[in-house]
N, C-alpha and C positions, 0 to 999 in steps of 0.2 A: 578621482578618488574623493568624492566629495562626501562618503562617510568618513571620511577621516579629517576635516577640517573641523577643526578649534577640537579634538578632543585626541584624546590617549589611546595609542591601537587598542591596548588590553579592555579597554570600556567598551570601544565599538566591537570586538570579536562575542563580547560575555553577552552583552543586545541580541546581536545575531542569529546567537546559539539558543535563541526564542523563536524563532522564526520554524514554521515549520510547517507541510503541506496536512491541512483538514484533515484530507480523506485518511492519513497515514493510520490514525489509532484505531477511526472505524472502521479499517480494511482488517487490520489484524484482527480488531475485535470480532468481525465477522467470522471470519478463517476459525478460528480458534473456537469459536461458538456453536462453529456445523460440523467441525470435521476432525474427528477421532485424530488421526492420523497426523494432523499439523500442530495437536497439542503433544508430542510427542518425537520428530520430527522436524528440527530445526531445518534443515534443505529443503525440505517440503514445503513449509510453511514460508521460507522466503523468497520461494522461486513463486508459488504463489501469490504473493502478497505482489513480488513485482509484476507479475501479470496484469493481476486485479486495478493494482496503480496506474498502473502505461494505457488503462482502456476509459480510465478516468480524467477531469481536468484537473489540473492543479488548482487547488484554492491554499494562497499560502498565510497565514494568522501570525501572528505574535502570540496572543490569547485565543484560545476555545469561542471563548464568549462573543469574541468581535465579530465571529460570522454569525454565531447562531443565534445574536440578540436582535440584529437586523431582519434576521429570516421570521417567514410568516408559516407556520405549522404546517402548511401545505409544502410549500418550497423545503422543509427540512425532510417531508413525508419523500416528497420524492430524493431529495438525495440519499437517503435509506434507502430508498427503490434501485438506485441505481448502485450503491456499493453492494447491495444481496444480487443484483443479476450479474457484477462485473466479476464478484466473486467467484460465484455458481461457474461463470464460464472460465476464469480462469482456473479453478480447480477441473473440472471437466479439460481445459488442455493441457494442463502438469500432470494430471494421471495418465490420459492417453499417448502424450508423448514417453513417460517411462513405460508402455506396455509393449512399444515401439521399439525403445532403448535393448529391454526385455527380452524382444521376440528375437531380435537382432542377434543378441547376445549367447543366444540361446542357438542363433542357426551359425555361430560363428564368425559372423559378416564383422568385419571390421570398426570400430569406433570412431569418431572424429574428433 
């Protein structure tokens, strides 16, 4: 536990609660940017967003700033490149699996 030496839990938890992975605001910002449905649509939009996350690395900041001051316009280009295709695809397998849910439901088959 060596966040916790020489200081006060409550100091080290309020730090923490900084801490947060990059991709997080540009995934939703995506989502919420292309897709009728996810601005409207809280289950959508977060089953989404975990998709789109889980196909992503983690990049975790304290600050915005910290990553994107180091980065060189090209390396930011593509990290955009890669939250608009992670999106796409995950939106593309949150609809199709409800069309799934759907058909299912619809021919009486059982849920799980």
């Amino acid at each position: 536990m060596l966040l916790y030496a020489g200081r006060r839990r409550q100091e080290v938890t309020a730090g923490v609660d900084q801490v947060h992975n990059y991709y997080e605001h540009l995934v939703l910002d995506r989502i919420t940017l292309t897709n009728e449905r996810a601005r409207i649509d809280v289950d959508f939009l977060s089953d989404v967003a975990c998709v789109a996350l889980n196909r992503l690395p983690p990049r975790y900041v304290r600050h915005d700033v910290d990553l994107t001051f180091f980065m060189s316009p090209v390396e930011l280009k593509e990290m955009h490149d890669k939250v608009e295709d992670a999106v796409k695809q995950a939106i593309d397998y949150v609809t199709s699996r409800d069309a799934l849910r759907e058909a299912a439901e619809m021919a009486g088959e059982p849920q799980d």
